[in-house]
SEKOLNU-567346 format. One record per residue (C-alpha): residue number from 1; x, y, z. Coordinates in steps of 0.05 Angstrom, whole numbers, plus 5000, padded with zeros to 4 digits. Layout:
BEGIN
[NUM [X Y Z]]
...
REM end
This chain:
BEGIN
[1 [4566 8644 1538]]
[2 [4615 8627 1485]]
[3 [4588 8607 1417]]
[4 [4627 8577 1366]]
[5 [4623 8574 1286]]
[6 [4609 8506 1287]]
[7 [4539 8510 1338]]
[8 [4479 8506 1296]]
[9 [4444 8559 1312]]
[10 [4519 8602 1294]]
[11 [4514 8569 1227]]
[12 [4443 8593 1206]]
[13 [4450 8644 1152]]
[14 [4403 8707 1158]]
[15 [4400 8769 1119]]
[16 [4429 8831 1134]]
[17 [4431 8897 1089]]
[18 [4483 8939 1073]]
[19 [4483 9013 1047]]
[20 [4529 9042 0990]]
[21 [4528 9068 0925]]
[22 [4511 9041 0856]]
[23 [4584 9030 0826]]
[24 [4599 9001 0895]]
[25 [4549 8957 0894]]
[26 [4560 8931 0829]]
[27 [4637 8915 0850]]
[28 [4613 8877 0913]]
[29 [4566 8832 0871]]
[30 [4622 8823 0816]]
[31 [4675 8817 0872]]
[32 [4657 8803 0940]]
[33 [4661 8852 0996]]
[34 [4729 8876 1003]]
[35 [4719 8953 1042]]
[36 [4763 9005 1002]]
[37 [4817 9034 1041]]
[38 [4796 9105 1068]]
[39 [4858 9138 1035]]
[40 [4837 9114 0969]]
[41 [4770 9144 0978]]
[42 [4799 9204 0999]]
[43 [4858 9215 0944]]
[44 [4794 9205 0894]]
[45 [4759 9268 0923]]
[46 [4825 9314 0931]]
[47 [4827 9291 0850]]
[48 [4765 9305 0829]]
[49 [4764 9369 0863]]
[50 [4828 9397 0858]]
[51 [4844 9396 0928]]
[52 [4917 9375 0951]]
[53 [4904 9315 1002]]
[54 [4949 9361 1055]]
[55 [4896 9410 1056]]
[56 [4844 9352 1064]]
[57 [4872 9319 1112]]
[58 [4883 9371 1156]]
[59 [4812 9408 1157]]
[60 [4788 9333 1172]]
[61 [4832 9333 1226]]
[62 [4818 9404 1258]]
[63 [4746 9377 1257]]
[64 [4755 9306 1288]]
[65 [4724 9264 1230]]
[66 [4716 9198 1241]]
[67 [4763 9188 1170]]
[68 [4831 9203 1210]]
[69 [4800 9174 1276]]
[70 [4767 9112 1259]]
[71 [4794 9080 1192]]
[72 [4753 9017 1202]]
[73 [4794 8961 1168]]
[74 [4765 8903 1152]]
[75 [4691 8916 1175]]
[76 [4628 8908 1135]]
[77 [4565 8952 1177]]
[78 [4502 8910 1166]]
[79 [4434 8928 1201]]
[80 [4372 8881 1197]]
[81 [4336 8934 1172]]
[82 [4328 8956 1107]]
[83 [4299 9024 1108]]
[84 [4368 9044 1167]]
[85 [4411 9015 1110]]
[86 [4381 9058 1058]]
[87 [4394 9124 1107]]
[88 [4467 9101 1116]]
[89 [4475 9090 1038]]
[90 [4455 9170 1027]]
[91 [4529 9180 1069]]
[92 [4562 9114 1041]]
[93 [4621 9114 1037]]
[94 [4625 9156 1099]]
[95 [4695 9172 1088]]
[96 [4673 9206 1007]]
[97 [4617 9240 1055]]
[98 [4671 9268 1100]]
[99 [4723 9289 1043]]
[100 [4665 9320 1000]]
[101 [4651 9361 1068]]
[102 [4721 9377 1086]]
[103 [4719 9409 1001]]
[104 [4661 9446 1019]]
[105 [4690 9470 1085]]
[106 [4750 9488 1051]]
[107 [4720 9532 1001]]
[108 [4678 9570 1053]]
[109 [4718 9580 1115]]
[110 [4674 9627 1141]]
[111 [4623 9568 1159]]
[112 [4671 9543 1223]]
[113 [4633 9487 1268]]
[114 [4561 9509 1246]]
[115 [4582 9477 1183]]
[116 [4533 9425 1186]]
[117 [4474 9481 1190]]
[118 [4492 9495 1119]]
[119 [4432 9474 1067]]
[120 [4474 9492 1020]]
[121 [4525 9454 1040]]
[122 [4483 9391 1039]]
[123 [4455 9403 0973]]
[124 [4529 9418 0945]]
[125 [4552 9347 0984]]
[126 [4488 9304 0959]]
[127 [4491 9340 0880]]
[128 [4558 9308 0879]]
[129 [4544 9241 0886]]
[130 [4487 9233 0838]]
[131 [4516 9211 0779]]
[132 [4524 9145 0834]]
[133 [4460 9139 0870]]
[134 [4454 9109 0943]]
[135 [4434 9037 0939]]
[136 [4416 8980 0994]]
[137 [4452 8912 0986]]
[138 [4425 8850 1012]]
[139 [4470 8806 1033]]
[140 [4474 8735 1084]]
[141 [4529 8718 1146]]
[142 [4521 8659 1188]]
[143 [4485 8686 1260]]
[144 [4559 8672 1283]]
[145 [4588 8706 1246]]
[146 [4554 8770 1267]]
[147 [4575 8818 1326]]
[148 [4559 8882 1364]]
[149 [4612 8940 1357]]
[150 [4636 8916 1425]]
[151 [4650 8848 1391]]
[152 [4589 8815 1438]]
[153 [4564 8760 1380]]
[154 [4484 8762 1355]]
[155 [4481 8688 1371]]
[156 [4490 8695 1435]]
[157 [4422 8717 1461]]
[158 [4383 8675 1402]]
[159 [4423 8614 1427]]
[160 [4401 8629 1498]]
[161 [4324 8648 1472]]
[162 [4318 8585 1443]]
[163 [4351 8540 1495]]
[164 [4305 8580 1548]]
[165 [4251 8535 1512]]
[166 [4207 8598 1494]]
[167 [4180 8615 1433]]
[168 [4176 8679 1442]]
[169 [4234 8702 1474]]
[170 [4256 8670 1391]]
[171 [4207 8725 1367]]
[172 [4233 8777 1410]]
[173 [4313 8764 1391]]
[174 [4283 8763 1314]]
[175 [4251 8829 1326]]
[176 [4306 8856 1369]]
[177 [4363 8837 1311]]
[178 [4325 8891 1257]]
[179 [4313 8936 1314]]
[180 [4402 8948 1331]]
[181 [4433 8999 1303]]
[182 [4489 8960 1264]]
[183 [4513 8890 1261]]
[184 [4590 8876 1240]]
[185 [4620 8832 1194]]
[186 [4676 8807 1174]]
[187 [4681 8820 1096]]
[188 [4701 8740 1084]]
[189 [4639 8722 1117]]
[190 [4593 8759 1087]]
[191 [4555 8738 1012]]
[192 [4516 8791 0965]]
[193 [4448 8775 0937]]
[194 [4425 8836 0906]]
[195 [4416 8908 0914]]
[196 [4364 8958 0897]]
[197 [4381 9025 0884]]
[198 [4341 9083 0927]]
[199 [4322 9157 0934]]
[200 [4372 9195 0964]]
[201 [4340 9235 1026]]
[202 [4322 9303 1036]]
[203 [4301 9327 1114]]
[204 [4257 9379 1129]]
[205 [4317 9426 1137]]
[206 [4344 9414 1067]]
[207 [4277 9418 1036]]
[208 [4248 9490 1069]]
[209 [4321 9509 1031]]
[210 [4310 9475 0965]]
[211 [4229 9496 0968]]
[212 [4259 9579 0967]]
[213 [4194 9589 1004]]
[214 [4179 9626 1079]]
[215 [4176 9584 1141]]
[216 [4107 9604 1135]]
[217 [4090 9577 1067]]
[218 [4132 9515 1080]]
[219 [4094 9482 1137]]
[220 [4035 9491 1101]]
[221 [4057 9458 1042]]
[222 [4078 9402 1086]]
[223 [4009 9402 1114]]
[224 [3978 9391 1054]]
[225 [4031 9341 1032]]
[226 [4054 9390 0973]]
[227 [4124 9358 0970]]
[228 [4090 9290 0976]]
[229 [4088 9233 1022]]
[230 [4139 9227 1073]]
[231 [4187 9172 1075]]
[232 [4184 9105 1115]]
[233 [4232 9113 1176]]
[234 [4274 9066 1207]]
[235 [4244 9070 1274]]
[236 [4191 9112 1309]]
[237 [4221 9169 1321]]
[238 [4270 9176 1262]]
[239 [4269 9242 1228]]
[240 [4216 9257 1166]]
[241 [4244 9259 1100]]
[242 [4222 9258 1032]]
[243 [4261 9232 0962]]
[244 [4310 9274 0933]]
[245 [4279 9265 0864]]
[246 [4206 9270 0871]]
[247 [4226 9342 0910]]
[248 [4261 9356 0854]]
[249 [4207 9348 0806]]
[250 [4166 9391 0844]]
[251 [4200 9452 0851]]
[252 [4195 9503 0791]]
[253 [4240 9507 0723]]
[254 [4269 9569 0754]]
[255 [4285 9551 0816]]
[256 [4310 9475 0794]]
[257 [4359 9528 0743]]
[258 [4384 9564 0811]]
[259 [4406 9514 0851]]
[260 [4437 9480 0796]]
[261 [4479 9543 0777]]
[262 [4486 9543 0858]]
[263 [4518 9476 0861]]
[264 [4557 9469 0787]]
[265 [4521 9401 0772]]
[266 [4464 9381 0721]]
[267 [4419 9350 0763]]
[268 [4352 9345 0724]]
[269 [4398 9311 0666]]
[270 [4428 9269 0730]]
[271 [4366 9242 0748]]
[272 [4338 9230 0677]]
[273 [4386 9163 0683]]
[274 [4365 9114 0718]]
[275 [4400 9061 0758]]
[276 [4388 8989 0745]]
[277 [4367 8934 0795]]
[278 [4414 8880 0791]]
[279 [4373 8813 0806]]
[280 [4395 8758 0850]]
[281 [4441 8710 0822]]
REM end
């Protein structure tokens, strides 16, 4: 079925959500979205770490990153959902993820492929990035302009629910668009409304590091909800995980001292600032 712009149903504007950081999402309300190249975000790593770009490059290379494989030009990743979006804005952008890792990697060669088994290594990527915290946009496209990875538009199967006369096959292709993954867009087509800054995420993985306790004394901390409530998921299924800073302001002065010394940043002063919610225009 081929749907153009011009069809009503392509021209009704929905909401989609899009994960990133603060400063970003302050530029993209300012500016409009307009994706930064991935070399850029890469060159601002290798400067702020004092890594040359040639050594960057080629440990993101020897471990297939999607940085050098998949430079996505000219994309916006939306999901219907805004609790996905805030997952994907604790990695956004994915390429500052990657080069922060490839740092890391860099440092400690002696980490190889298991290098994403390394709490450490998470704790050192995520300390990084909190003088920016992860924040959800909110944003509208026309249903037209909307499209699978495989370029297969969403108005496709609404155009066909609702010529099939059904209301809820409507429902269903409602319920189905927050249910995919990710939704594409092209950055000219897309408007900001607002964004709300969120918790970055910690797993249970991270957190039985962070906590400094035994397996033992973990779970049962969990069991009696002694890092606090988990957070809402995605989907059924999704993995638990709880917010960065309210595990933070449970674990003790001496251990929060450790793990800073561990990682070289000041994150109880980081998270004394708070971001700002930047209404809708």
């Amino acid at each position: 079925m081929d749907i153009s712009i011009a069809d009503p149903v392509a021209q009704l504007s929905v909401p989609v959500y899009h994960g990133t950081r603060v400063s970003m999402a302050e530029r993209i309300m300012r500016d409009g979205f307009a994706p930064l190249p991935v070399s850029e975000l890469i060159e601002a790593v290798t400067v702020a770490h004092d890594v040359t770009a040639d050594a960057l490059m080629a440990d993101l290379e020897a471990y297939k990153r999607f940085a050098v494989v998949d430079p996505r030009t000219d994309t916006v990743f939306t999901t219907g959902n805004p609790v996905k979006a805030g997952s994907w804005a604790d990695r956004a952008p994915e390429a500052t993820w990657e080069a922060l890792w490839a740092v890391y990697r860099i440092r400690h060669p002696e980490l190889g492929w298991d290098w994403n088994s390394s709490q450490e290594g998470h704790l050192w990527v995520l300390a990084q990035r909190l003088a920016d915290p992860p924040a959800v946009l909110e944003a509208t496209a026309p249903l037209g302009a909307i499209r699978r990875r495989n370029g297969r538009p969403a108005a496709e199967r609404f155009l066909a629910a609702i010529e099939s006369g059904d209301p809820a096959a409507v429902v269903q292709e409602h319920r189905m668009f927050g249910k995919t993954p990710e939704w594409l867009v092209d950055p000219r087509d897309i408007t900001a409304r607002a964004f709300t800054p969120v918790a970055a995420r910690v797993d249970n993985e991270l957190l039985l590091f962070l906590s400094g306790e035994s397996e033992e004394t973990f779970r049962e901390q969990l069991r009696t909800d002694h890092w606090g409530e988990w957070g809402a998921s995605a989907h059924p299924g999704d993995r638990p995980w709880h917010p960065f800073d309210q595990v933070w302001a449970r674990l003790s002065g001496d251990r929060r001292a450790e793990l800073e010394g561990l990682v070289g940043i000041p994150i109880t002063a980081l998270l004394a600032e708070p971001a700002e919610l930047v209404p809708e225009p």
